[in-house]
Each structure stands twice: as C-alpha cells, then as structure tokens.
TORTORKE-782183 format. One record per residue (C-alpha): residue in three letters; chain; x, y, z. Coordinates in Angstrom, 1 decimal, always signed. Example, Ala and Ser with C-alpha at 12.3 -4.5 7.8 and 13.67 -1.06 7.14 Angstrom:
% TORTORKE-782183
+---------+--------+--------+--------+--------+
| residuo | cadena |     px |     py |     pz |
+---------+--------+--------+--------+--------+
|     ALA |      A |  +12.3 |   -4.5 |   +7.8 |
|     SER |      A |  +13.7 |   -1.1 |   +7.1 |
+---------+--------+--------+--------+--------+
% end
This chain:
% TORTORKE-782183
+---------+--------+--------+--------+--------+
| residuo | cadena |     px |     py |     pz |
+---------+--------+--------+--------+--------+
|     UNK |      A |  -31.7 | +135.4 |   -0.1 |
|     UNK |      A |  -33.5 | +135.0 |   -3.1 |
|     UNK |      A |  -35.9 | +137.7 |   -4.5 |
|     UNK |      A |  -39.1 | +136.4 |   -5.0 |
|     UNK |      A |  -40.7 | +139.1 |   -6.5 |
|     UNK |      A |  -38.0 | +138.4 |   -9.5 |
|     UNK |      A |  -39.8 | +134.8 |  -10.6 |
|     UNK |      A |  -42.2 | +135.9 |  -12.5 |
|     UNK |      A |  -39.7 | +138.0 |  -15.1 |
|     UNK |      A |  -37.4 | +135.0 |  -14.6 |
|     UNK |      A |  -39.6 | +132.4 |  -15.8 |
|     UNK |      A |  -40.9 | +134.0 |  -18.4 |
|     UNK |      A |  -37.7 | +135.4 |  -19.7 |
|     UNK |      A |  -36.3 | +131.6 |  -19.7 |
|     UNK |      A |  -40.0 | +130.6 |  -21.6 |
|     UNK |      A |  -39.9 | +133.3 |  -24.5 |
|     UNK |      A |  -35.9 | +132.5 |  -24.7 |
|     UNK |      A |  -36.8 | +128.9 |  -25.5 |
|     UNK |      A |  -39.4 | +129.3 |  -27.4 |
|     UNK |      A |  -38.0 | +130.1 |  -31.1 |
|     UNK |      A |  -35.9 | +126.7 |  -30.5 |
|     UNK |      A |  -38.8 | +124.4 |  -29.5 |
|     UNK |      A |  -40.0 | +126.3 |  -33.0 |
|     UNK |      A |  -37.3 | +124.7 |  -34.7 |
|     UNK |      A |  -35.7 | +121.7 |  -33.6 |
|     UNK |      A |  -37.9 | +118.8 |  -32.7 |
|     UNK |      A |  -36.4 | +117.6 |  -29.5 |
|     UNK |      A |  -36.1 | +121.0 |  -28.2 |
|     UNK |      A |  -39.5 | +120.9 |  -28.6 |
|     UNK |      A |  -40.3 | +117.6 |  -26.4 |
|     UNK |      A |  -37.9 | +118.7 |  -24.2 |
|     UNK |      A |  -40.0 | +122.4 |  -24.1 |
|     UNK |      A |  -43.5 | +120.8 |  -23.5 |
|     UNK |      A |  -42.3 | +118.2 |  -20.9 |
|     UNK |      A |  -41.2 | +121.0 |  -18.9 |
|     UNK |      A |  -44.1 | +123.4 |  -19.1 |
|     UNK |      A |  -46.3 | +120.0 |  -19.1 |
|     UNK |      A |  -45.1 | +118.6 |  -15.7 |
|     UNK |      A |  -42.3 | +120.6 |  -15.0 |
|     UNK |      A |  -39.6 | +119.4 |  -12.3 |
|     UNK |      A |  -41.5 | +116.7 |  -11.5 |
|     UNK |      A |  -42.0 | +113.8 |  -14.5 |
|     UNK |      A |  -44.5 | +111.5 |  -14.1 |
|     UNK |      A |  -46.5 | +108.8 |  -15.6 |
|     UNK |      A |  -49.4 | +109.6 |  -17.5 |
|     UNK |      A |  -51.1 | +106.1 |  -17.1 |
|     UNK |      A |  -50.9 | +105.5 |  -13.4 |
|     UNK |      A |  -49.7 | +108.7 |  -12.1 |
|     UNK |      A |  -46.1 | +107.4 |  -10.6 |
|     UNK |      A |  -43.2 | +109.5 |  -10.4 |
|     UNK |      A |  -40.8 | +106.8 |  -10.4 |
|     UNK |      A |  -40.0 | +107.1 |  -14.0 |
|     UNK |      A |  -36.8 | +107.6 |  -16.6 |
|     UNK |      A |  -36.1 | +108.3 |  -19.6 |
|     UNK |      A |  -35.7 | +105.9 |  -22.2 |
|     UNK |      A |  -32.0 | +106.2 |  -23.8 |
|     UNK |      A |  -30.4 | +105.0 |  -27.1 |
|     UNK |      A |  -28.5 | +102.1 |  -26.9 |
|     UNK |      A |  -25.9 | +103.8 |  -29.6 |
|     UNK |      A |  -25.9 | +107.1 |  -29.1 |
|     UNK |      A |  -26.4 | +107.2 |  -25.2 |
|     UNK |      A |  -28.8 | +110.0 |  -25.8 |
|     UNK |      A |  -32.8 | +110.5 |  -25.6 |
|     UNK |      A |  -34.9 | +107.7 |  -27.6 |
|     UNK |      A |  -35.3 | +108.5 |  -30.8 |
|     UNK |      A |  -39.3 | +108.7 |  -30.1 |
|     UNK |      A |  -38.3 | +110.3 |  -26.7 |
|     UNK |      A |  -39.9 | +107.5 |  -24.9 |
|     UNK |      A |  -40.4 | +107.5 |  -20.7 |
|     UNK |      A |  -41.2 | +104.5 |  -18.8 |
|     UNK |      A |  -42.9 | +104.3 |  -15.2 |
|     UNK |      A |  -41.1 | +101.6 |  -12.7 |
|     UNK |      A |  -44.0 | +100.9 |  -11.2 |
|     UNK |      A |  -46.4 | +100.0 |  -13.9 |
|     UNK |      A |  -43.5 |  +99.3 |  -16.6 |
|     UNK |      A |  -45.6 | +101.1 |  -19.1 |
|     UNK |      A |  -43.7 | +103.4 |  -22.1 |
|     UNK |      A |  -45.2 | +106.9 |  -22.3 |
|     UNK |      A |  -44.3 | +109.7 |  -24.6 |
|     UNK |      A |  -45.3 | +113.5 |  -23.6 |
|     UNK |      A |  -47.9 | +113.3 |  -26.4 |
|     UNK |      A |  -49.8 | +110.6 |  -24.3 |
|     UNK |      A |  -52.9 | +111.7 |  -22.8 |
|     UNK |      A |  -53.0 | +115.6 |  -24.3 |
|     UNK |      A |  -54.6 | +117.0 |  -27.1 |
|     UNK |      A |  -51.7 | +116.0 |  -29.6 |
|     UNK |      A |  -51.8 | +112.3 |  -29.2 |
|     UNK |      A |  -51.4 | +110.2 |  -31.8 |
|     UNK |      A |  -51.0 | +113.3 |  -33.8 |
|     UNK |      A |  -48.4 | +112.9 |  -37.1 |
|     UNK |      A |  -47.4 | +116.3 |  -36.8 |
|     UNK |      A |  -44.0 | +117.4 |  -35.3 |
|     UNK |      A |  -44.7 | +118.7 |  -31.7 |
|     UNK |      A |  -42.4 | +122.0 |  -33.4 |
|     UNK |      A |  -45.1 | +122.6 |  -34.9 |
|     UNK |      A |  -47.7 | +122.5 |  -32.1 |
|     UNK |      A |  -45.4 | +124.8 |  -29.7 |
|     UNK |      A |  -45.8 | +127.7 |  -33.0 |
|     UNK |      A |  -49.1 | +127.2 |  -32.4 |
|     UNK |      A |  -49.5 | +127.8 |  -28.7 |
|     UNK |      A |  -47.2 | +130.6 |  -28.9 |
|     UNK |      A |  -48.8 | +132.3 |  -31.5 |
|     UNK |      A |  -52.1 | +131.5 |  -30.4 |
|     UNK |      A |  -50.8 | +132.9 |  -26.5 |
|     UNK |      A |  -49.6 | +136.2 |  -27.2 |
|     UNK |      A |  -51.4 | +137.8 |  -30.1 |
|     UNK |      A |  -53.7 | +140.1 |  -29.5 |
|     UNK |      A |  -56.4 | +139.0 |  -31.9 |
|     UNK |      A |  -55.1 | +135.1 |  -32.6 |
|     UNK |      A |  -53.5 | +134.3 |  -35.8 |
|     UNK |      A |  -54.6 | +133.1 |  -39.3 |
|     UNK |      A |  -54.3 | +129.6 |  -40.6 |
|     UNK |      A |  -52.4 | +130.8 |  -43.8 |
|     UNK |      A |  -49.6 | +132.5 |  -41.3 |
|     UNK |      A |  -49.4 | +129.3 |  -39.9 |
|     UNK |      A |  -49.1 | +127.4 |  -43.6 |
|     UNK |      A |  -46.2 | +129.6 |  -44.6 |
|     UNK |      A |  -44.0 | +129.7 |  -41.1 |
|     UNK |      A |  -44.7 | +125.9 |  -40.9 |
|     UNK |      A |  -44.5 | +124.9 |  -44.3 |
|     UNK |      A |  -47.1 | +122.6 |  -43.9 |
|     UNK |      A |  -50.7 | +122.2 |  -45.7 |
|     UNK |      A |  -53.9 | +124.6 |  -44.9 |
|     UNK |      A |  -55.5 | +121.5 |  -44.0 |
|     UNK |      A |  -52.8 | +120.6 |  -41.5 |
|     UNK |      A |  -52.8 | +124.1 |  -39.8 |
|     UNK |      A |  -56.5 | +124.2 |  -39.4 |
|     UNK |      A |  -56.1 | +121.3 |  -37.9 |
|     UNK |      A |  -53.5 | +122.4 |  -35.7 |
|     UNK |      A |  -55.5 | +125.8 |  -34.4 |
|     UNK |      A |  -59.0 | +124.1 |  -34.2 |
|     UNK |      A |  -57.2 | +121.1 |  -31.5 |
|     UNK |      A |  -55.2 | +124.3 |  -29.6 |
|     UNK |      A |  -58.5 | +126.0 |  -29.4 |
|     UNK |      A |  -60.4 | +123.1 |  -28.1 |
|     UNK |      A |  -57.5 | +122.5 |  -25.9 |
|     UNK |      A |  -58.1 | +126.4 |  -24.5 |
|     UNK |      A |  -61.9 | +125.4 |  -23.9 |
|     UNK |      A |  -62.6 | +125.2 |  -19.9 |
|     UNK |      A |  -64.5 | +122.5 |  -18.6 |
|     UNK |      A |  -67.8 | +123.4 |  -17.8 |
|     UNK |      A |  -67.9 | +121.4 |  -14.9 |
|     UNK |      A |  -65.2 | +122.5 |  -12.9 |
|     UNK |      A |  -64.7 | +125.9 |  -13.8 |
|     UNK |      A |  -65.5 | +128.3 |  -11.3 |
|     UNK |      A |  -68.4 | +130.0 |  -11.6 |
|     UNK |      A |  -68.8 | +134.0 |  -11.6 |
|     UNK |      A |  -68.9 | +136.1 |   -8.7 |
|     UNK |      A |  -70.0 | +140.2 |   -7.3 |
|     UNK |      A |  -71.2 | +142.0 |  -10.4 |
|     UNK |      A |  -71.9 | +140.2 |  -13.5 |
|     UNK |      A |  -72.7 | +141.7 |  -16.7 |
|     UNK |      A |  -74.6 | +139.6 |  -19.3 |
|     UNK |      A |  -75.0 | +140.7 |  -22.7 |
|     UNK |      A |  -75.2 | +138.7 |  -26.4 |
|     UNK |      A |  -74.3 | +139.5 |  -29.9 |
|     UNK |      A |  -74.8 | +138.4 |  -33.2 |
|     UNK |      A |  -71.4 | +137.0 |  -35.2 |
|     UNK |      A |  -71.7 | +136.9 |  -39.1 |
|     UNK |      A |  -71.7 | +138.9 |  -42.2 |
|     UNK |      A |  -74.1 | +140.9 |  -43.9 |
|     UNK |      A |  -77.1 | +138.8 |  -45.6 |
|     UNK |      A |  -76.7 | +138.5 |  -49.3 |
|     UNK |      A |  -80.4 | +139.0 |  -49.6 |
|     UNK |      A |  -82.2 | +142.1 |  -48.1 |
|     UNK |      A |  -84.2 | +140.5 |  -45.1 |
|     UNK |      A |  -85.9 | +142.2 |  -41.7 |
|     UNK |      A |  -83.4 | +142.8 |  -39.4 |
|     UNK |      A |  -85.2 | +140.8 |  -36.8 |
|     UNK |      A |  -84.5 | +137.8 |  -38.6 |
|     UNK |      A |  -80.8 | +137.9 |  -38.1 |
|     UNK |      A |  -81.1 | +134.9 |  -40.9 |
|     UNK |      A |  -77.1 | +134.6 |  -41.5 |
|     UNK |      A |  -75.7 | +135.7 |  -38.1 |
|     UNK |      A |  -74.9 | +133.2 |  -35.2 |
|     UNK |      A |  -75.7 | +134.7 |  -31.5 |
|     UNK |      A |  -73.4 | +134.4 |  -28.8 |
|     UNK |      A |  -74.3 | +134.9 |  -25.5 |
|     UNK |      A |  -72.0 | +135.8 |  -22.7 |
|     UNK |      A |  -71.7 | +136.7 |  -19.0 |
|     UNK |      A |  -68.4 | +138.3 |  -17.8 |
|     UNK |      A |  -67.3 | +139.3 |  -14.1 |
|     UNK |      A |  -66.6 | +142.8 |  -13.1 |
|     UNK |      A |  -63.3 | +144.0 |  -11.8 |
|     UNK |      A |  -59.3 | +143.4 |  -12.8 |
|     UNK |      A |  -58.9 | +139.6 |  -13.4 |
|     UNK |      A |  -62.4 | +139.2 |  -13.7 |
|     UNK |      A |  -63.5 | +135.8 |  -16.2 |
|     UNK |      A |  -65.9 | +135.3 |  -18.9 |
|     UNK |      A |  -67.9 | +132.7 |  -20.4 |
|     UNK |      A |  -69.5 | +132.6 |  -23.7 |
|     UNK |      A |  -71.0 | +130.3 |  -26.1 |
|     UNK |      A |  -72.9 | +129.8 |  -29.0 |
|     UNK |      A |  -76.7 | +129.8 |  -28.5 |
|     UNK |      A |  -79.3 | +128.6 |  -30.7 |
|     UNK |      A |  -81.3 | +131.4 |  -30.7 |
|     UNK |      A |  -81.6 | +134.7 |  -28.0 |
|     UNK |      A |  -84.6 | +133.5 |  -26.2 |
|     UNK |      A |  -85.6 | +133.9 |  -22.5 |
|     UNK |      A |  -85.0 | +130.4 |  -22.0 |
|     UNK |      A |  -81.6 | +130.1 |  -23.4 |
|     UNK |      A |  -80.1 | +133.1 |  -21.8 |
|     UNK |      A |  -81.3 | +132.1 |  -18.8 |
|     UNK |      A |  -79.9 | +129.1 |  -19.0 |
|     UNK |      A |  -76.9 | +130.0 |  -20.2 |
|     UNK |      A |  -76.5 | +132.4 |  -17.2 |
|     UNK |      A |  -77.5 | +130.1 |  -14.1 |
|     UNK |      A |  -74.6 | +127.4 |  -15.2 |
|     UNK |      A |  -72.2 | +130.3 |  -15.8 |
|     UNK |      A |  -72.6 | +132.5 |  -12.5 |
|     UNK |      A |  -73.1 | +132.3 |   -8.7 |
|     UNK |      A |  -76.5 | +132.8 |   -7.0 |
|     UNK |      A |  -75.1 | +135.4 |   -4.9 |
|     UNK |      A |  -73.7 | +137.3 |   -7.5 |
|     UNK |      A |  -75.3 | +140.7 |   -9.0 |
|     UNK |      A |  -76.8 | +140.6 |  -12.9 |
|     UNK |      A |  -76.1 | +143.7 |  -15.3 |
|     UNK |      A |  -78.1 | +143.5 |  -18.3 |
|     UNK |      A |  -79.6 | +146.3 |  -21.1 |
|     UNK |      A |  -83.2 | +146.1 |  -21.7 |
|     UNK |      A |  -83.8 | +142.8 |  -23.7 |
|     UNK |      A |  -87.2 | +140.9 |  -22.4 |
|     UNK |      A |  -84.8 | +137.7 |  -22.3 |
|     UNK |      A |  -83.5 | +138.5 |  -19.1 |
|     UNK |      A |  -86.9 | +139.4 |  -17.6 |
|     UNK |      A |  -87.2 | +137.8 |  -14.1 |
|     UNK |      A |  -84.1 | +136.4 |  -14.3 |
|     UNK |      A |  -83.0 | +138.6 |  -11.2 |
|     UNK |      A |  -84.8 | +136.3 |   -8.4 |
|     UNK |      A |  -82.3 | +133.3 |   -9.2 |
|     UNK |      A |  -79.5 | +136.0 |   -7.8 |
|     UNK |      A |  -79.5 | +137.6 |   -4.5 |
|     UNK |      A |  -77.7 | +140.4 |   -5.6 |
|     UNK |      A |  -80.6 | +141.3 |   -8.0 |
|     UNK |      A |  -81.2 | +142.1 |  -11.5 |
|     UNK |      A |  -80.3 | +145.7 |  -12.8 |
|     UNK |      A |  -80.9 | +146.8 |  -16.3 |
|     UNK |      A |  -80.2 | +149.9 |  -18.5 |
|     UNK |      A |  -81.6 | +151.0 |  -21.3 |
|     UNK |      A |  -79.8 | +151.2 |  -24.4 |
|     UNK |      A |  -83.1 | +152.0 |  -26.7 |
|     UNK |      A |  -82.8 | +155.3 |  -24.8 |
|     UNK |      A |  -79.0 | +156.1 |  -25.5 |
|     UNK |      A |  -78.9 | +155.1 |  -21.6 |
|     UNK |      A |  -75.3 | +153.4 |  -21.2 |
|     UNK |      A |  -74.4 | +153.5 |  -17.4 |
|     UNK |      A |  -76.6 | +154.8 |  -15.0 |
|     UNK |      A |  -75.0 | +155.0 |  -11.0 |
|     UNK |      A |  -72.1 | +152.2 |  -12.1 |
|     UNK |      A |  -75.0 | +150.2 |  -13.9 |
|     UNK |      A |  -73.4 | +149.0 |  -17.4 |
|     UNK |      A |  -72.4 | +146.0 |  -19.6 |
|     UNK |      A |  -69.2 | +148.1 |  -21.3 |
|     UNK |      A |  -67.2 | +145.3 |  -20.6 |
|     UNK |      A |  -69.3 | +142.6 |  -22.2 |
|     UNK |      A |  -69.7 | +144.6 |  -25.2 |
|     UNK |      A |  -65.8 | +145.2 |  -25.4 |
|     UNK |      A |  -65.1 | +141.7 |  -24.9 |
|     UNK |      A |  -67.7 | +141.0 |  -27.9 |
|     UNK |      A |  -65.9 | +143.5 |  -29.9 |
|     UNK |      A |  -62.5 | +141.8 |  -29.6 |
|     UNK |      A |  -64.2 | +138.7 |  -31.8 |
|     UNK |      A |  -65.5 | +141.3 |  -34.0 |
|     UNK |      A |  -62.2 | +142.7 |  -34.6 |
|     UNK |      A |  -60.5 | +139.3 |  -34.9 |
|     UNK |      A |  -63.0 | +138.0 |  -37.5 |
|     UNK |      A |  -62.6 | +141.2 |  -39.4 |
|     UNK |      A |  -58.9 | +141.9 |  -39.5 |
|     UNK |      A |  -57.1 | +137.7 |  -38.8 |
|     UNK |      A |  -59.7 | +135.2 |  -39.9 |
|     UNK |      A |  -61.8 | +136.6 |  -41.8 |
|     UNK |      A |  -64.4 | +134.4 |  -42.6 |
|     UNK |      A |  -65.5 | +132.1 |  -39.3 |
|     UNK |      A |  -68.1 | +129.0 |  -40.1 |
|     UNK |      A |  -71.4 | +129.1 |  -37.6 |
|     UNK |      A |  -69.8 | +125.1 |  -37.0 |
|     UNK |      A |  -66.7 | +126.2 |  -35.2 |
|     UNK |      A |  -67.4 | +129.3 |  -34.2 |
|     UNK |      A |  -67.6 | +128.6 |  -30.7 |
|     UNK |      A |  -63.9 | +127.4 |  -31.1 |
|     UNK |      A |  -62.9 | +130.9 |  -31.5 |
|     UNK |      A |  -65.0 | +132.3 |  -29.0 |
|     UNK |      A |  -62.8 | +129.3 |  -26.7 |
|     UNK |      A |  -59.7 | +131.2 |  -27.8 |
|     UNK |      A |  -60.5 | +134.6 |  -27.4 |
|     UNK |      A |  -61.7 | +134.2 |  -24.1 |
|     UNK |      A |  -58.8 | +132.6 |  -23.2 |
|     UNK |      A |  -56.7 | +135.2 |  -23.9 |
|     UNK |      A |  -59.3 | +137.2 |  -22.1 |
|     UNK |      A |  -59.3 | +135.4 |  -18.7 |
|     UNK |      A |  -55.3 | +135.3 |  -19.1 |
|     UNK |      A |  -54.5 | +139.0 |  -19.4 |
|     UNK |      A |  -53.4 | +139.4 |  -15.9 |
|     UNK |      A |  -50.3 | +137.5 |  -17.2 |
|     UNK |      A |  -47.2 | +137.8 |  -19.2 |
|     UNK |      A |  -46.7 | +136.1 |  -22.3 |
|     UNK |      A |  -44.5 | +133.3 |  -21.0 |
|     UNK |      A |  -47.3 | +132.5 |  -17.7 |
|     UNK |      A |  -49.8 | +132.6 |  -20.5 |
|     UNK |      A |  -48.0 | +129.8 |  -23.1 |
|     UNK |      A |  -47.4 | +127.9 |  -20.5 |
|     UNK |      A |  -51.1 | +127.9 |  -19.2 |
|     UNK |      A |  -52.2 | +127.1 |  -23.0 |
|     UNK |      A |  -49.9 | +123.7 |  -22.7 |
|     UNK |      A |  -51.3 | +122.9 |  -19.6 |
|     UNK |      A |  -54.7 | +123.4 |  -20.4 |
|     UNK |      A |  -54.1 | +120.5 |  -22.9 |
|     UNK |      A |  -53.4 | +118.0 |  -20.8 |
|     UNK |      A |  -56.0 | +115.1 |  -20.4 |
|     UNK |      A |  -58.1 | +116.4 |  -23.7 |
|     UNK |      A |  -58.6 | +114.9 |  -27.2 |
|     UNK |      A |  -60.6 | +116.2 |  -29.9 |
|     UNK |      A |  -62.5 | +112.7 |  -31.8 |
|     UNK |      A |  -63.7 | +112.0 |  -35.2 |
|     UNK |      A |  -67.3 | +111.1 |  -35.6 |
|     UNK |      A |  -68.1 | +107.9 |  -37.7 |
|     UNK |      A |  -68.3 | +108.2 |  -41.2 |
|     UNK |      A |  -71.8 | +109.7 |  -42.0 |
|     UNK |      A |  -71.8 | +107.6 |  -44.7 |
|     UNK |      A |  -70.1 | +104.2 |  -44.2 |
|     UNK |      A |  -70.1 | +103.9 |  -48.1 |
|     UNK |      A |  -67.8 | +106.8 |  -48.2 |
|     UNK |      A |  -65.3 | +106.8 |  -44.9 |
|     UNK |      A |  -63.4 | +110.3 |  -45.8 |
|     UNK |      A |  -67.1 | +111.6 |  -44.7 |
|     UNK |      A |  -66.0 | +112.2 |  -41.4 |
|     UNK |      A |  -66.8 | +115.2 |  -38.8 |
|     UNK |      A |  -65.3 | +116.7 |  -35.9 |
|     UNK |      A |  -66.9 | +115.7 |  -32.8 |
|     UNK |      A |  -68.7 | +119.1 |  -31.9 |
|     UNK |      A |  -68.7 | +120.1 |  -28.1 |
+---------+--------+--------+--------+--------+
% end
C-alpha cells in the first residue's frame, strides 16, 4: 500500500531534480511547465477540452518543433505559452523556469544582474523577466480570501534617506506600504502601496483585505482610530511611543517582521527599488511569505500556476510621435 505521507518529499524531489534541466534545454523546459501547468491532465486553453494531442513532426516523429497541442473538439493549435504570463513572449521558456525557481526558493529574491549573467541575456530582458514573474505572484484581489481571527495591521515607509535635510514628517522620498497580516502558522498577508498613511486609506485598505469578524491589532497611529466597529472582534492597540510592544498577547511583531524582510531585500539583493514598481516586489515577497508552509518544489510549482490566465500589457505610446514611449500597464 502506498505511503501517503511520502508524496510530498516525492514530488518535490522529482521537481528540484528537473529543474537544472528545464534550466538548460528548451524542451525540457516545455515539457517542465506543461507538467506543473496542468499536470496529468492536458487540456485546451481556448475552450477548456481535454481531448487534445500533441502535435508531432512529420520527419522526426518527435514533438513539433514549436511544441504545438491541438484540441479535437475545437481544432484549435495551443502552445503551453497560451493564456499565461509568457505569451507571445520571445524569450526561451529556459529562461522563465530560472526565474521561477530563483524567484521560489530564495530567501530574499534575486537580483536582475544574477539573472543577466546565468542567462546570458540583456539587463533589459531580465527585468523584464522578474517584473512579469512578480506580477504573475500578485493575487487577485477579488478572489483571494480574506483574513481571519487576529489581524495585525501596521505600515512602513520604503525608500532611502533624503538627499536634502527635511522634517521627518514629510517622509518626502519614502513610499508607504500598508499591510495587514493573519496571526498564527500559515497565516496570509496583504500589502500594497498607499498613497499616503491617512485614516481613510488604511481603512480602506483594511476592510477589502480582512473579515468583519476578525480581531484588529494595531500601535497607536490616529489612522486606525474607529476602525474597530467595522470588526466584531474589536480594535486593540499598543503603544509603541511608550516602548509598549505586546501587552496580554496584544502586538504587530509579525507585521513588522514581515516589513523587515523587504527592508532586508532592498538593502542586501536589489538595492535600489523605483516607487513605480515597488508594489511588484512587495507581490513577491509576500508570496514567498504566504508560501512558507511549503517546500521548495510545492512552492515553484505554485509560482507556475499562479501564472496561468495573467498578462502584463503595454500602455499606448505616451507620445504617438515617438512609439518606443511606452509604459507598463500599472496594477
């Protein structure tokens, strides 16, 4: 009888094993993200069917050489790229498993130059690479569950010291983050970039993250004054002004750990992180955050499926005079 505690170990053995190949070789690498993409089970990304084959060389006898599929019921041709963050993309899909495993199971992420020298490809090609991974990582607001019991809600500022002296209020070069996090082992967390740390946005920010019944943890900032009679567990504060950090299992430690993760990131991996994407980062880090339950295999293979059914645009040219003036499309 097989030994069902053994699967996890298993499958992640067999997914770290096959990584450094998908690394390297191109079709290992198609044949590497169709498996952790749709796994024994193939299917079609246009209409859904899983009466489909694959496409074969008429020479050779072996896969296509653009390792085409095609659905019987709809008769449409479908590659694993279709529908997933790396359509349409000119880069080799070797390239994009590097990513995801890199990006998986680093503590703190991975640089854009490490990825320009193992790749041998451009900086502009492996910033383009990470920023599509990390947008990939990004849950969708709308259908991600929202946080339950105790909550602990807490924002920082992300940026470097001001090159000119200014009041400390003013935060002038420093982006705030604001972030709400559930208590316990396996608990999630949500963050994002807010305009500025107002009553109104942290608010905000907290009633789309967390459950009304859940129980709000906060130190003694006036923006999360009242905010306890949305939640029926209450609102419970403690005062860091005071040198008060936990008071009868009253705390955010854990949001301010979690913060401190980005801190450490941006200090020692990226060094330098643009107010414009930072919230891409934030995506990664608390991916790896909300996926530390896991092992490293479970966790690649949860990057790759969190990829499915997302692209990451182009705006128009800002100036149609000059059409290499484009933007990302910012989430």
């Amino acid at each position: 009888m097989e030994n069902l505690s053994k699967r996890p170990e298993l499958e992640q053995s067999e997914i770290i094993e096959r990584l450094p190949r998908a690394c390297s070789d191109e079709a290992a690498a198609v044949e590497f993200i169709e498996s952790m993409r749709w796994g024994d089970t193939p299917s079609c990304v246009h209409c859904g069917s899983t009466n489909v084959y694959k496409m074969t060389d008429a020479k050779t006898g072996g896969r296509n050489k653009r390792f085409l599929w095609r659905c019987h019921d709809c008769k449409e041709q479908y590659t694993v790229r279709i529908g997933a963050v790396y359509e349409e993309t000119r880069l080799p899909l070797r390239y994009w498993c590097y990513c995801f495993w890199r990006i998986s199971t680093s503590k703190k992420g991975v640089a854009a130059m490490e990825v320009m020298r193992q790749c041998q490809i451009s900086y502009k090609s492996a910033l383009f690479l990470l920023h599509r991974v990390r947008w990939a990582l990004r849950p969708d607001p709308k259908t991600a569950p929202k946080l339950i019991g105790i909550v602990e809600a807490d924002e920082t500022f992300v940026g470097g010291k001001p090159r000119k002296p200014v009041p400390r209020t003013k935060w002038s070069n420093k982006t705030p983050v604001a972030g709400v996090v559930e208590r316990g082992e396996g608990g999630q967390i949500r963050r994002r970039v807010v305009a500025d740390v107002t009553g109104k946005n942290i608010k905000q920010a907290i009633r789309e993250c967390v459950d009304p019944s859940a129980t709000i943890h906060s130190d003694e900032s006036g923006a999360y004054t009242g905010i306890g009679i949305d939640f029926k567990g209450g609102h419970y504060t403690v005062n860091h002004s005071k040198l008060e950090y936990s008071r009868n299992g009253v705390h955010v430690n854990t949001m301010e750990s979690s913060h401190a993760l980005i801190k450490r990131a941006i200090m020692g991996i990226w060094h330098n992180v643009s107010k414009k994407h930072l919230h891409r980062y934030i995506s990664e880090c608390d991916f790896r955050w909300n996926h530390r339950t896991i092992n490293d295999g479970e966790r690649v293979k949860a990057a790759i499926q969190a990829a499915d059914g997302k692209r990451l645009m182009y705006h128009e040219p800002v100036r149609p005079d000059h059409p290499k003036t484009t933007q990302y499309l910012l989430d």
